[in-house]
C-alpha positions in Angstrom: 0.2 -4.8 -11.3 -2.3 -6.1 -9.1 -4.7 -7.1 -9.1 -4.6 -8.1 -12.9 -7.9 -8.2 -14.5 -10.1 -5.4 -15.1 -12.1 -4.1 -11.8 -15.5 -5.4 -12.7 -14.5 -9.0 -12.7 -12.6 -10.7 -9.6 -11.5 -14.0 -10.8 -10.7 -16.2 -7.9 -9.9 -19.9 -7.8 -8.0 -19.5 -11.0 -6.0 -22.2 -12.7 -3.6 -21.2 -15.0 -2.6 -22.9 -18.2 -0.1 -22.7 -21.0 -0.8 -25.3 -23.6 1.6 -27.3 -25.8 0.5 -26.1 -28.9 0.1 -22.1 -27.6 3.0 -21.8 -26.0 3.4 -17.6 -26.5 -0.2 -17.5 -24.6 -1.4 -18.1 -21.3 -5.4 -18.6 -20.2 -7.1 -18.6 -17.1 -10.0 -20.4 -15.8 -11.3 -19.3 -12.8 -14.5 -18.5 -10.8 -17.2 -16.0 -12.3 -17.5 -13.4 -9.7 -18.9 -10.5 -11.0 -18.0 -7.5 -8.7 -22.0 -6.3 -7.0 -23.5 -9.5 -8.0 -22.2 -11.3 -4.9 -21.5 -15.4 -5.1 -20.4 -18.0 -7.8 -22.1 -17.7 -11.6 -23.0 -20.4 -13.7 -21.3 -19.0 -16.7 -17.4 -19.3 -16.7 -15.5 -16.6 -18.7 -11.9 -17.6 -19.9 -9.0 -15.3 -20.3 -6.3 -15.3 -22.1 -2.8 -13.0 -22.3 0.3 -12.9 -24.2 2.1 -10.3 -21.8 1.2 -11.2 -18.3 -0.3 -7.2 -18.7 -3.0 -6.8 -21.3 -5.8 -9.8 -20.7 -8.5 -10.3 -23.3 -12.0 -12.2 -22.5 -13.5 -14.9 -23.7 -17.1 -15.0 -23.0 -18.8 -17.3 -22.3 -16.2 -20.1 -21.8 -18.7 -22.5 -20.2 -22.4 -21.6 -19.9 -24.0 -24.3 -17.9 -27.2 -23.3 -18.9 -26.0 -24.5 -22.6 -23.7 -27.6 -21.7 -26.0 -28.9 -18.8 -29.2 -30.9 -19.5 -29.0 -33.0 -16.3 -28.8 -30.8 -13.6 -29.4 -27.0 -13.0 -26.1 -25.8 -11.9 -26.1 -22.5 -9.9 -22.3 -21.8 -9.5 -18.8 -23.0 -10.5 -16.4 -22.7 -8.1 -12.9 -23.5 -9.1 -12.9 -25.9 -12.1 -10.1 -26.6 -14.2 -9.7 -27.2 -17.7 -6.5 -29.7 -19.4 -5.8 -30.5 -22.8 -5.2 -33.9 -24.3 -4.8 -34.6 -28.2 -6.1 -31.5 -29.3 -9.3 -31.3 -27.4 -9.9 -29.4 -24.6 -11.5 -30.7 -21.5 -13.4 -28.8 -18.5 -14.0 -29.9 -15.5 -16.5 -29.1 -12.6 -18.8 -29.7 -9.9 -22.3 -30.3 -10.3 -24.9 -33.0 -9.3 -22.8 -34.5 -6.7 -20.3 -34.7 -8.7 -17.2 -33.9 -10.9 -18.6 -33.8 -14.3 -16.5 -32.8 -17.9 -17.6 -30.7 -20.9 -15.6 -30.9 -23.9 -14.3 -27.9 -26.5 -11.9 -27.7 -29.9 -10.8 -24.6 -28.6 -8.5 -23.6 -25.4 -11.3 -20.7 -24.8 -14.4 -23.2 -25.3 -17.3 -22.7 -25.4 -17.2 -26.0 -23.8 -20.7 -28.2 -24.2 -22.3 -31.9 -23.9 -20.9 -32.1 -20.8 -21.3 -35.6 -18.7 -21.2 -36.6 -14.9 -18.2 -38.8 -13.7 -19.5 -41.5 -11.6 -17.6 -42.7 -8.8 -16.7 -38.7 -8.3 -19.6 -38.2 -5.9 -18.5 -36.0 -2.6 -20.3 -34.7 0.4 -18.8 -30.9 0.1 -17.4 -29.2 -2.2 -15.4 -31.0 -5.2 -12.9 -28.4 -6.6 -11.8 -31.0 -9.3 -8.0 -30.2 -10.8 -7.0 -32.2 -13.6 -3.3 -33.3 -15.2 -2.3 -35.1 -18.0 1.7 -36.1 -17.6 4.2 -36.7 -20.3 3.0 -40.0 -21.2 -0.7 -39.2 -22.2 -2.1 -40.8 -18.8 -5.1 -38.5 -17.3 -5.5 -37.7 -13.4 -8.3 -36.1 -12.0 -8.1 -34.9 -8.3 -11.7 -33.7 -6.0 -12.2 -32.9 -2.4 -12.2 -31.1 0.8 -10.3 -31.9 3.9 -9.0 -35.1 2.3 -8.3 -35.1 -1.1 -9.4 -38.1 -3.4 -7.3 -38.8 -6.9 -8.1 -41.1 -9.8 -6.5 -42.0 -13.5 -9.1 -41.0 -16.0 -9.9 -43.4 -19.1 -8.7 -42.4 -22.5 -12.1 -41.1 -23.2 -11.4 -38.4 -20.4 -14.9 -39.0 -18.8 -14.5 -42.2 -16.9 -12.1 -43.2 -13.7 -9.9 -46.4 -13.5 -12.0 -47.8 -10.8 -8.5 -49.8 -9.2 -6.3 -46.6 -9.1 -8.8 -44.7 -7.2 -6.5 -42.8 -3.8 -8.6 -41.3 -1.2 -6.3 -39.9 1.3 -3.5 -38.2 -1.1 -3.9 -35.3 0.9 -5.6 -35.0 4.7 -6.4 -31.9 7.2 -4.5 -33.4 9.7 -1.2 -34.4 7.9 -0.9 -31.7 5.1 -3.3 -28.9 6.5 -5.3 -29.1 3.3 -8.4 -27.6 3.1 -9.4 -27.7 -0.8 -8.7 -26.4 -4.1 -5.7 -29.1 -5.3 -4.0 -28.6 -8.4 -1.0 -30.6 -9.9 1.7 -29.4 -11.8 5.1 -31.2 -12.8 8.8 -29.6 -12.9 11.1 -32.3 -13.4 10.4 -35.4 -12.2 8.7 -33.9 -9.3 4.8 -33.4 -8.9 3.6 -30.5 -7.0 0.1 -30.4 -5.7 -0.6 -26.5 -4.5 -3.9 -26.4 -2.4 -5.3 -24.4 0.2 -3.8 -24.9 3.3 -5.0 -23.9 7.1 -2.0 -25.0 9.2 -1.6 -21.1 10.2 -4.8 -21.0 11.5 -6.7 -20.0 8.4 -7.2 -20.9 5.3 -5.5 -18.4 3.8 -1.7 -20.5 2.4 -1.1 -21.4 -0.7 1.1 -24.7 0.1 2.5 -27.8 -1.9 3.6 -31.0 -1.6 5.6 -33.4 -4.0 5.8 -36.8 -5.1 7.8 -38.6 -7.5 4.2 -40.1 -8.8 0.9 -38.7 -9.8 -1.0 -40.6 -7.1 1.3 -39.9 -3.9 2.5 -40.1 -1.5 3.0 -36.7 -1.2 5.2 -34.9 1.4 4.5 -31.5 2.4 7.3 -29.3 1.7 5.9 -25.4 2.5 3.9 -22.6 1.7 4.2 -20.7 -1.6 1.9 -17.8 -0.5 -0.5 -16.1 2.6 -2.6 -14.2 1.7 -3.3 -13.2 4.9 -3.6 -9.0 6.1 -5.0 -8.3 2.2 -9.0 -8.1 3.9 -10.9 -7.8 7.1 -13.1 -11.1 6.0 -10.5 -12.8 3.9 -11.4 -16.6 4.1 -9.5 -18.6 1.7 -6.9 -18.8 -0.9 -6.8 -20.6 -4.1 -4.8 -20.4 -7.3 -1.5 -22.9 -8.8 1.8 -22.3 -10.2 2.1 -22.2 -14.4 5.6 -21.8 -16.3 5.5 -18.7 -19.1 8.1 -18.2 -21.2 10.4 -19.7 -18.9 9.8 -17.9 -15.4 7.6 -20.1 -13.3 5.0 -18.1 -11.1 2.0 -18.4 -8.5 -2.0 -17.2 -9.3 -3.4 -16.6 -6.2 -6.6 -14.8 -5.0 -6.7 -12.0 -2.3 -10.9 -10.7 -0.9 -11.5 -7.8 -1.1 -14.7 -5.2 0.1 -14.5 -6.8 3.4 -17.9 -8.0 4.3 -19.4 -8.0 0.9 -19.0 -11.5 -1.5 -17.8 -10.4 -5.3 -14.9 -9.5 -4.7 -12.2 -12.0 -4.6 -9.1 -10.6 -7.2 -6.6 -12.5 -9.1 -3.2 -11.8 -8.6 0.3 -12.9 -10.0 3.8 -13.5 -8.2 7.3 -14.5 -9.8 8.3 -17.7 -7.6 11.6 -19.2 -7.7 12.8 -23.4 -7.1 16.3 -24.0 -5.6 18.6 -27.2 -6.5 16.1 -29.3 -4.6 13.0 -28.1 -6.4 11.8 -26.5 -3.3 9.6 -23.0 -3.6 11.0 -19.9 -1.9 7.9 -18.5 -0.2 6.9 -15.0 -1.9 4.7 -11.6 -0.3 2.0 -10.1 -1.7 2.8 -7.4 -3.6 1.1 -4.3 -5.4 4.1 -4.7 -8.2 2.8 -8.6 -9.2 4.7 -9.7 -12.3 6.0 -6.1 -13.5 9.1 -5.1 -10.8 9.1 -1.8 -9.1 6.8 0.7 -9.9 8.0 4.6 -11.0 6.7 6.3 -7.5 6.1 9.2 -9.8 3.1 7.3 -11.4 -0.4 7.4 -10.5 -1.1 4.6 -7.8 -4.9 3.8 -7.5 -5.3 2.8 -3.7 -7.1 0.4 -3.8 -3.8 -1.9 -5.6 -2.3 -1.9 -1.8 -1.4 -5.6 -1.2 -1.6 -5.8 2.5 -3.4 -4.2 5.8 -3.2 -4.2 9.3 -5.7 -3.4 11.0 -6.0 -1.1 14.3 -9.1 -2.0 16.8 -10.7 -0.4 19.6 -12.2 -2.5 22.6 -13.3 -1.2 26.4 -13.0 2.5 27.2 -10.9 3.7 24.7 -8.1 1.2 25.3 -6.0 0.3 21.9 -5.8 -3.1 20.6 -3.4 -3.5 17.8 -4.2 -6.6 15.6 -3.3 -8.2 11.7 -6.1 -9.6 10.9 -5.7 -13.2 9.5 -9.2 -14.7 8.1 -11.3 -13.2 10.6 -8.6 -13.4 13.4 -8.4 -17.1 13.2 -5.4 -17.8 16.7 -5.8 -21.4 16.3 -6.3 -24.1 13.8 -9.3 -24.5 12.5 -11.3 -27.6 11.4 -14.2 -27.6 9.1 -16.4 -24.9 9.5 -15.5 -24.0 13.2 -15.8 -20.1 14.0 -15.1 -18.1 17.0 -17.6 -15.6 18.9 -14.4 -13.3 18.0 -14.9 -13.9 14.9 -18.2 -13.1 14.9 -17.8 -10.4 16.1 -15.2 -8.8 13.6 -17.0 -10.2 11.3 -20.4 -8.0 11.7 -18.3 -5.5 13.0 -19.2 -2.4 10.0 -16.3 0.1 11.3 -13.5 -2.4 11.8 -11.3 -0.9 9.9 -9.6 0.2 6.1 -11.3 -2.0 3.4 -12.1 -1.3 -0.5 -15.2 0.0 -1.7 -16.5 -0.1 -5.6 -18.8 1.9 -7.4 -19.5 2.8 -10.8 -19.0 6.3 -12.6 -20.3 6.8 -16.0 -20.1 3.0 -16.8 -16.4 2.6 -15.8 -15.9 0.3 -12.4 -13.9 2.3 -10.2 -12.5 1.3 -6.7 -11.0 3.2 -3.5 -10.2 2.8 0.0 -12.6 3.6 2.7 -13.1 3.6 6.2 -9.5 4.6 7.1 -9.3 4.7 11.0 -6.5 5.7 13.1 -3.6 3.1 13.4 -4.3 1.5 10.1 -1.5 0.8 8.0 -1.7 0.3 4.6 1.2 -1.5 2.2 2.4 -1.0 -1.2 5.3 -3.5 -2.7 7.3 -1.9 -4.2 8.1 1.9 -5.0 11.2 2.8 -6.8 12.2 6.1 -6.2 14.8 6.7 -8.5 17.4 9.2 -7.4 14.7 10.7 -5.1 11.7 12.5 -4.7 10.6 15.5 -2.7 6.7 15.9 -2.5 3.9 13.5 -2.0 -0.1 14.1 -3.5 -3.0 12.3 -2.6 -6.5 12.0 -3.5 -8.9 11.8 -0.6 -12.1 12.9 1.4 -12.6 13.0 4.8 -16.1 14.5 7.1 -15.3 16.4 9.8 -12.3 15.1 11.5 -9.6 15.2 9.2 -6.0 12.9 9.8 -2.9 12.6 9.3 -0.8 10.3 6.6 2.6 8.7 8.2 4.5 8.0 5.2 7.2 5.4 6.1 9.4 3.4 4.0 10.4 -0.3 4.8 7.9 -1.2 7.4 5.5 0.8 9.8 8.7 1.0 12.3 10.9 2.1 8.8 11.9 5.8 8.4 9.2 8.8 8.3 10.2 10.5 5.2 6.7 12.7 5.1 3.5 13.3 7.2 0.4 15.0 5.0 -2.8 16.4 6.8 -6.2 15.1 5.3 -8.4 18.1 5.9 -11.9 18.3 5.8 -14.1 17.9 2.4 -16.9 17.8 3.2 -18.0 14.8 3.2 -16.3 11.2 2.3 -16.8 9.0 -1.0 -16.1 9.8 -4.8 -18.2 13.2 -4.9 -16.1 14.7 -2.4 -12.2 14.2 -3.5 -9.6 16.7 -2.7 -6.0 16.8 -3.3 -3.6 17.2 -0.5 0.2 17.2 -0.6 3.5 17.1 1.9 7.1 17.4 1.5 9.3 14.1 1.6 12.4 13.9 2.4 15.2 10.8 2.1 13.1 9.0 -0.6 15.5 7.0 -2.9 15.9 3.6 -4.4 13.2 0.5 -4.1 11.1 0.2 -0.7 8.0 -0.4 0.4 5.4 2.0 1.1 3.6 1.5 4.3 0.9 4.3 4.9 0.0 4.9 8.6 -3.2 6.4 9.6 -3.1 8.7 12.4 -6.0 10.9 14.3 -5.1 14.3 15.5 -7.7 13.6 18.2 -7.2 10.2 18.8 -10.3 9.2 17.4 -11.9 6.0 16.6 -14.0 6.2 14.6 -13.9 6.8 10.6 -11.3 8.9 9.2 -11.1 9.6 5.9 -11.0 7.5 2.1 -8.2 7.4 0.0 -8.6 7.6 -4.0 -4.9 7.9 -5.5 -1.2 8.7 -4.2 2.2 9.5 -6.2 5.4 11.0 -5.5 7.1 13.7 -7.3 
C-alpha cells in the first residue's frame, strides 16, 4: 500500500532502478527526509525490494561527510544513481555543480566523489543519468530549462560538443525540474515535474527517438494534486519490474511542516503508440483492492478536498492544488491567496506524526466540516454490514458520511463521532454504524459533516474497517 516505506522515513525525489545484473531486485535512491527533522540530509539511504512490499535499508548509501573533501554539502535533493560495467555511479549537486561518487555495490557506500565541470547551474541541478544500450553515458541537470550532455567513458567528464541546453523549457514542456530518462523501445521518455496545471504538482513525459532531443511532450503520467494543504511539487520516474512497468512518485504530507514528503508506487500502462495512460493516486499502490475488512490506518488516504470558510460564515468549497495555484506559475511566483492558505493553521484535514514507545505512528487531524477524505480502492466482497472507527473529538462531536464512488456516490452509512474528551492519540475511542449496499470494488470517500455547522476543528481519525 501507500505510502511504501516505513513512517519515519519519507523518501521523495526517488529514482528507481532495476539493474542488469539484479534483475529479481529493485533499489531506490531518493531524498533523505527524516520525518521531525524538517529539510534535505546530507546522508542518502538506499533501499532495496524484491516484492514491491517488504523494503530493506541500506544505510548510509552516500554520506557526504565521507565522499566530500571539497565542499560541505548540506542536502541532496534528488540524485540518481546508473550502472555502467559493473560499477555503480551516483550523482548529485554540490558546489555549483553536478558532481559523481563512485561504488562496487548497487547499495554503495558511494566515496571519492569529483565535481563535473561544465555542470555549473544557478538553481537547483537535480542531475538524472542514463546509460543506453550501446554503453554511451547521458547526464541531464536543471530547472526551468533542462541542460543534457554525453559523459566520457570515465563517467566524470562531459563531451564538451554534445552539450543541449534547451532539451526541455517552462514555456514549451511546462517543466519545472527533476528529469529523468528511461527507454522502452526505441523511444526515450524523460518524466519531470511539470507545472502546466498551475502547479507543480504532474508528473509528465516527453519522447524522442534520441537521447539528446528533441523531445515532444506527450502527457501527464500522474497529479498529485488534493494529497496536502501545502503540496508543492512532484518528483519520481517510471522503472520496469518483472515485467509490469510502473511510476514512483511523491505525495507531502503534515501540511505545513517539511519531512514529510512519502514515496508512493502506481502500475502504469503504454498503448500501441508507447503513450502512458494517466493513473490516480491511490491508497491500494501496487497491491490491488484492499479486504475492507482489514485494518486501514487513516492516514494511507490518497486524496483530500478541502472545505474553507471565508466572510460571515459563508461556505467556500475548494481542492486544493499546491497552495491553490488558478494560474500558471513561473519561477517562484506566489499569490497573497496563497499566502494566506499557506499560514492558515485550521485550513483543513492534514496528517499528523508522533511517536509512541519508539514506533512512528501517523493519524489524521484537524477534520473540519465538508472535508472529504479518499481511499482507492475497497473491495467489499459479497458485502459488509457495519463500519468501526478509531477517533477523538473535544466537544463538538460530527458526523462520518460514508459514500462509495465519489462524494456525490451512494450513502451506504453515516457514524456519529461523539465526544472523548479531548483530540490526539491519548484520547481514541471506537465508534461504529450500520452499512448498507456495500459490495464489490469502490472507492471510499469519507465526508465530514458538523451537527452544528461548525467551522472550526472537528475531530481526528486513527483507523477505519468494515465488517
Amino acid at each position: 500500500m501507500n505510502p511504501i516505506l516505513p513512517l519515519h522515513y519519507a523518501a521523495p525525489d526517488g529514482e528507481p532502478h532495476v539493474w542488469k545484473n539484479d534483475p529479481d531486485t529493485l533499489y531506490l535512491y531518493a531524498t533523505n527526509e527524516l520525518v521531525g527533522c524538517p529539510g534535505d540530509r546530507p546522508v542518502q539511504h538506499v533501499w532495496s525490494t524484491k516484492n514491491l512490499t517488504d523494503w530493506e535499508e541500506h544505510v548510509p548509501g552516500f554520506d557526504a561527510g565521507q565522499a566530500v573533501d571539497f565542499e560541505d554539502v548540506a542536502a541532496l535533493p534528488a540524485s540518481d544513481c546508473i550502472e555502467k560495467d559493473g560499477r555503480y555511479y551516483y550523482y548529485f549537486t554540490a558546489a555549483g555543480k553536478q558532481c559523481v561518487a563512485f561504488s562496487d555495490r548497487p547499495e554503495g557506500p558511494f566515496l571519492d566523489a569529483v565535481p563535473i565541470e561544465g555542470t555549473e547551474f544557478p538553481s537547483c541541478g537535480d542531475p538524472a543519468v542514463f546509460v543506453d544500450d550501446d554503453g554511451s553515458a547521458y547526464l541531464y541537470w536543471g530547472q526551468f530549462y533542462l541542460k543534457g550532455c554525453k559523459l566520457k567513458d570515465n563517467m566524470r567528464e562531459l563531451e564538451p560538443d554534445t552539450i543541449r541546453t534547451m532539451l526541455l523549457t517552462e514555456e514549451e514542456h511546462g517543466f519545472h525540474e527533476g528529469s529523468s530518462l528511461r527507454k522502452r523501445g526505441n523511444l526515450y521518455y524523460l518524466i519531470y515535474c511539470d507545472t502546466d496545471r498551475g502547479a507543480a504538482t504532474c508528473l509528465s513525459y516527453a519522447v524522442s527517438r534520441s537521447p539528446l532531443g528533441p523531445f515532444e511532450k506527450r502527457g501527464v503520467i500522474i497529479d498529485n494534486a488534493g494529497c496536502d494543504l501545502a503540496n508543492w511539487n512532484n518528483h519520481g520516474s517510471l522503472v520496469c519490474f518483472h515485467g509490469q512497468w510502473y511510476i514512483l512518485y511523491h505525495k507531502a504530507c503534515f501540511a505545513l511542516e517539511m519531512g514529510g514528503r512519502k514515496a508512493c508506487m502506481e502500475p502504469v500502462y503504454f498503448d500501441e503508440n508507447g503513450d502512458i495512460a494517466e493513473v490516480e493516486m491511490t491508497t491500494q499502490g501496487v497491491e490491488g483492492p484492499i479486504d475492507a475488512s482489514r485494518r486501514l490506518e487513516a492516514y494511507r488516504a490518497c486524496h483530500f478536498k478541502w472545505a474553507a470558510w471565508h466572510g460571515g460564515g459563508d461556505r467556500l468549497e475548494r481542492e486544493v492544488a499546491c497552495f491553490y495555484w488558478k494560474e500558471p506559475v513561473t519561477g517562484w511566483r506566489r499569490t497573497a491567496r496563497d499566502a494566506a492558505l499557506r499560514n492558515s493553521k485550521d485550513t483543513g484535514v492534514r496528517a499528523a506524526h508522533y511517536v509512541e514507545r519508539g514506533i512512528h505512528r501517523e493519524y489524521l487531524t484537524r477534520l473540519t466540516h465538508g472535508d472529504c477524505i479518499y481511499f482507492r480502492y475497497l473491495d467489499f466482497g459479497k458485502g459488509k454490514n457495519r463500519f468501526t472507527c478509531s477517533a477523538a473529538s473535544h466537544r463538538t462531536g460530527c458526523i462520518l458520511e460514508l459514500h462509495i464512488d465519489g462524494e456525490d456516490g451512494p450513502c451506504i452509512g453515516r457514524c456519529r463521532i461523539g465526544d472523548t474528551a479531548g483530540f490526539g492519540p491519548w484520547n481514541w475511542k471506537t465508534f461504529s454504524c450500520a452499512v448498507e449496499n456495500a459490495a464489490g470494488v469502490h472507492e471510499l470517500c469519507l465526508k465530514v459533516c458538523s451537527e452544528r455547522f461548525d467551522r472550526e476543528w472537528l475531530c481526528d481519525l486513527d483507523w477505519l474497517e468494515f465488517s
